[in-house]
C-alpha positions in Angstrom: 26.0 -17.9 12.1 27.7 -14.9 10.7 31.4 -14.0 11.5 30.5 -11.4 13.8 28.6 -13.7 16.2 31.9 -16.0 16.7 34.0 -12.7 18.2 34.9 -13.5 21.5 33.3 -17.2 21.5 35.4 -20.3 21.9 36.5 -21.3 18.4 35.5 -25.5 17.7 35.2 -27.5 14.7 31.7 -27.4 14.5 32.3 -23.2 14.4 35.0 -23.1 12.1 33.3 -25.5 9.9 30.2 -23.8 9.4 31.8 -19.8 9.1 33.9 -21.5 6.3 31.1 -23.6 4.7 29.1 -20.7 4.6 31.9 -18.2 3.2 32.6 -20.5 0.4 28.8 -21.1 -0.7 27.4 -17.2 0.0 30.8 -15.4 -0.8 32.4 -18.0 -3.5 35.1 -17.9 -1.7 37.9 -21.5 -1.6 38.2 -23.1 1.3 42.1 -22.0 1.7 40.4 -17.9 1.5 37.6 -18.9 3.5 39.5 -19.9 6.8 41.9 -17.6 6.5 39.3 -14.9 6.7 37.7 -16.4 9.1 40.8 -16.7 11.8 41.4 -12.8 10.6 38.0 -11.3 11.8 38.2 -13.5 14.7 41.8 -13.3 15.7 42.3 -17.3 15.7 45.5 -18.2 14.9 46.2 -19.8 12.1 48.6 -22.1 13.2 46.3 -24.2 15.4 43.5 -24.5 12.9 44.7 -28.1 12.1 43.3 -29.6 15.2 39.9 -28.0 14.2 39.5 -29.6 10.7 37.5 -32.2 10.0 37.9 -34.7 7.4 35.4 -33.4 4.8 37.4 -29.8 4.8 40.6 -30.9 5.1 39.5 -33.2 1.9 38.6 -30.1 0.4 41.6 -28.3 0.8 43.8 -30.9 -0.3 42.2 -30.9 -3.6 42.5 -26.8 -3.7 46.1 -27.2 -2.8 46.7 -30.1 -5.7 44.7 -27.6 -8.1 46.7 -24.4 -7.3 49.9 -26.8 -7.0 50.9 -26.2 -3.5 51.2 -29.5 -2.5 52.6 -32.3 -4.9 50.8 -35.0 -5.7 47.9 -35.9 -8.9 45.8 -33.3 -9.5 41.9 -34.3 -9.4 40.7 -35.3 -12.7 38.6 -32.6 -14.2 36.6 -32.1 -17.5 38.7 -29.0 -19.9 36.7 -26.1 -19.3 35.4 -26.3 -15.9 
């Protein structure tokens, strides 16, 4: 489902998940980009995107915020390099 098909439509977890799985995989875009863009083309608003997480992405975002040191915390361990 591409972004355009979501304008208009109720916004769930099983939506929001799969614009932002898809953003990250075809556009390489991180998850914190991803559903960003996706509440801008839609016109979600941001602030009650919590309640449509699910585990898996907030997961992921946890790790991108530990990376980028957002959040506090221990950084995943990761091989030099990569």
């Amino acid at each position: 489902m591409n972004l355009t098909e979501l304008e208009g439509k109720i916004m769930t977890k099983k939506r929001l998940t799969n614009a932002g799985e898809d953003l990250v995989a075809k556009d390489r875009m991180s998850y914190l980009e991803a559903l960003a863009h996706v509440c801008e083309v839609t016109g979600f608003d941001p602030s009650g995107i919590k309640r449509l997480l699910n585990d898996s992405i907030k997961e992921k975002l946890e790790v991108e915020a530990l990376e980028l040191r957002l959040i506090k915390g221990d950084r995943p361990n990761k091989l030099p390099g990569l």
